[in-house]
N, C-alpha and C positions, 0 to 999 in steps of 0.2 A: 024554177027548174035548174037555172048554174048555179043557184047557191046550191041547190039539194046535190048536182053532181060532187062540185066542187066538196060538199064537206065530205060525201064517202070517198073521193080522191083521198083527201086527207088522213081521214080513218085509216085508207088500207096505209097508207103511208108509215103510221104511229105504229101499227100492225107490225110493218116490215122490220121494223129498227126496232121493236121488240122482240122480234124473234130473232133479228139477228144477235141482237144483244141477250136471248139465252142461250143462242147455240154456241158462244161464245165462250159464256159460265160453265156450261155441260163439258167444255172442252179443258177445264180445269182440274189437274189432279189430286190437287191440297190447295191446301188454304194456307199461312202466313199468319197462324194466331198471336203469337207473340214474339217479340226481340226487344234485343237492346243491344249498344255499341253501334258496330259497324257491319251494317247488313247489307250486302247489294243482292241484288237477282239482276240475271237475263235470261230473258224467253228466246226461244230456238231464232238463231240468223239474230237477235239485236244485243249491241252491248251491252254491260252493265249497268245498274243505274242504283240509286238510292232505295231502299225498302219502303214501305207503303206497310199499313194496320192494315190486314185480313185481303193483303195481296193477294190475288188468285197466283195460284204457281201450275204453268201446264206441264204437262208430261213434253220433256225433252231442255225443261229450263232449267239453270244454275243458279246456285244459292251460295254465292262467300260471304263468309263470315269474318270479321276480322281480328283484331288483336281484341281482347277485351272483351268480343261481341257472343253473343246469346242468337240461338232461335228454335222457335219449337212450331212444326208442320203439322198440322192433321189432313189426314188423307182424307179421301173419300168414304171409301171404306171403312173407318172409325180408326187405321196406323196412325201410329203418331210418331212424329221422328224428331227430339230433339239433338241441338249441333254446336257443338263447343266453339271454343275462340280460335282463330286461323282453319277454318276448316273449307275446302269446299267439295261441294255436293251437286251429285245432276240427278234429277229425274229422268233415268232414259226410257223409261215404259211404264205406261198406267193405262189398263183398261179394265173399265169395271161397269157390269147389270147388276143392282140391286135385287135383280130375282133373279140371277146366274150368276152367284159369287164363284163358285169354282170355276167358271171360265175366264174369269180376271188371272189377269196376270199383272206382276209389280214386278220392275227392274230398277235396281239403283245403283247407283258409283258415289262411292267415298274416292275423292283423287286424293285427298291429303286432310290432317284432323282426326275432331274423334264426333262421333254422333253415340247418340241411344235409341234405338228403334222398340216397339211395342206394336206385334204385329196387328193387322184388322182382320176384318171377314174373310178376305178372300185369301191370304196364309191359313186361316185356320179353316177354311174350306178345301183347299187343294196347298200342301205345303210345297209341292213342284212348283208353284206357281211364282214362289217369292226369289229374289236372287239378289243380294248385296254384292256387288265387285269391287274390289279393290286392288291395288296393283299385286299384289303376291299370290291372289286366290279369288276364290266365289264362296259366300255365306247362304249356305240356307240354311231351313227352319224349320222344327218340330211344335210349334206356335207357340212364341217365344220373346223375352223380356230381356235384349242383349246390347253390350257395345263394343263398338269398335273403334280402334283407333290408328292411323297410317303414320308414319313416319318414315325412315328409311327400312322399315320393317311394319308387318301385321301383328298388330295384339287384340286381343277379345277376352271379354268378363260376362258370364252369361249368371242372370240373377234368376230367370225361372224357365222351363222348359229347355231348349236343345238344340244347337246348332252344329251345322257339317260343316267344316270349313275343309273344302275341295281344291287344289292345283294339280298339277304336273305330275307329284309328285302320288299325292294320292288323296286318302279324305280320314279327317282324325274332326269323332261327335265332341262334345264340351256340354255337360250338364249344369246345374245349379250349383252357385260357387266356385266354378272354375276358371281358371285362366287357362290361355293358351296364346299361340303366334306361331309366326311362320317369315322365314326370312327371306325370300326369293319364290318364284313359281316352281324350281327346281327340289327344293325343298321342304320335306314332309312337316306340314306342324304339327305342333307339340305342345305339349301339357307345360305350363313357367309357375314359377313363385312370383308373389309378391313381387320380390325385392329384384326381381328382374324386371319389372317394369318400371318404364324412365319417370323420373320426376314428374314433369310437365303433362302425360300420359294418365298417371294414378291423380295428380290433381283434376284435370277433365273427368274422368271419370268419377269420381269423389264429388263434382259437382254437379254432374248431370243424374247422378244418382239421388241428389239432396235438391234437387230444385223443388219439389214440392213444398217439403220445408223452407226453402226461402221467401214464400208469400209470392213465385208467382215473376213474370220476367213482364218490366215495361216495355211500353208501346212506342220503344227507339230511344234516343238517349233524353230525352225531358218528358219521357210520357209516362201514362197512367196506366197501362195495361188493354189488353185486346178491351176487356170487363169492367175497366173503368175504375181503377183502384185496388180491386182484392184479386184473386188468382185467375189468371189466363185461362182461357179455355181449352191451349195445351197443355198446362202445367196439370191444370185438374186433371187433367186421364191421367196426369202420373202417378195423382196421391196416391191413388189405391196400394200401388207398387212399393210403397216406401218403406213399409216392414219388413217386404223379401228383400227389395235391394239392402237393406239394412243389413240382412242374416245374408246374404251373398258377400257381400262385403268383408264381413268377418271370416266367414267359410274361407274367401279367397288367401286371405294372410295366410292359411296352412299351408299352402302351398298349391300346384297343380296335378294332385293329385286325383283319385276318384276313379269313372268308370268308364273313360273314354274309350273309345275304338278306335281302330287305325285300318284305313282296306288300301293296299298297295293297288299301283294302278301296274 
């Protein structure tokens, strides 16, 4: 009769620390499918620390990147955000029901860097619901295939569908192939060329646009990949994209021209 208590003691026990270890996972807003260089994350209140293969990343955690350094996030929702080198990134909001995608909402911060985002379910369920910030403005989305980049200024390259880039000043849409930027929260952005964007800026971009083509980002600096040799499980959501970003790319060199809006605030 103790051993029979004693083993459903046990039971509930294995029980407990199972569920607590999925409430845990549930509380995860992306995943950490691939990197390479210099990755750290900190989760909301802890330092940084070294990146991990298929790190959970919860909503309110950071993500730096460093010189050199690669990483590509899938959300829950099927976003995927890849993040060029010196970049960092916070998850400040993720909430998502797989059978109430439009009541999800996604918030993120670019502080500095450049990322590529590729919205999920719940931008193309409610596009209110998505909001990139960065220091000059706020990004949203017409469900959409876009990057951004911060330096002492906003720049953005939108390879498919349609982004609002909103401040102070007011809100200017950006189609397929266009560029734009915005220099201050005071001031309205704007349609750029090419050749107005900085060196360092068009090379991020150029290869966040080409990652698929590259077979795929190791699993930190001596590894193999999320997949164990051949392409990441972020990278793959990218292939698909790699035609338009191709034709975006080129479109862009015209300049920033096209059919942008502008609505004064």
């Amino acid at each position: 009769m103790i051993e029979s208590r004693l083993a459903r003691s046990f039971a509930w026990m294995l029980l407990a620390f199972a569920g607590a270890a999925f409430a845990g996972a549930a509380q995860a807003a992306a995943v950490l499918t691939s990197y390479q260089g210099d990755v750290r994350v900190a989760p909301p209140g802890q330092p940084t620390a070294e990146a991990t293969a298929d790190e959970a990343i919860p909503a309110g955690a950071m993500v730096v990147v460093g010189f050199n350094g690669r990483a590509v996030l899938k959300f829950d929702d099927g976003q995927v955000v890849a993040l060029g080198a010196n970049t960092t990134f916070r998850v400040a909001e993720f909430s998502y029901d797989a059978a109430k995608p439009s009541e999800g909402r996604v918030v993120l911060d670019l502080l500095k860097g450049t990322l590529r985002a590729i919205t999920g379910l719940i931008a193309r369920a409610n596009h209110q619901a998505f909001a990139l910030r960065v220091p000059q403005a706020t990004i949203g989305i017409r469900g959409t295939d876009f990057l951004a980049g911060v330096e002492n200024q906003l720049f953005v390259s939108v390879n498919s569908g349609q982004i609002a880039v909103t401040n102070d000043a007011g809100t200017m849409l950006f189609g397929p192939g266009q560029l734009g930027g915005a220099t201050s929260t005071s001031s309205l952005p704007s349609g750029i060329t090419a050749s107005q964007l900085p060196t360092d800026i068009t090379q991020s971009f150029s290869e966040l646009n080409g990652l698929g083509s590259l077979g795929g980002l190791s699993g930190g600096a001596g590894g193999t990949g999320a997949e164990g040799g051949g392409l990441s499980k972020g990278t793959a959501a990218l292939i698909g994209l790699g035609v338009i970003a191709a034709g975006a790319a080129a479109a862009a060199g015209g300049g920033g021209g096209g059919t942008s809006t502008t609505t004064h605030h």
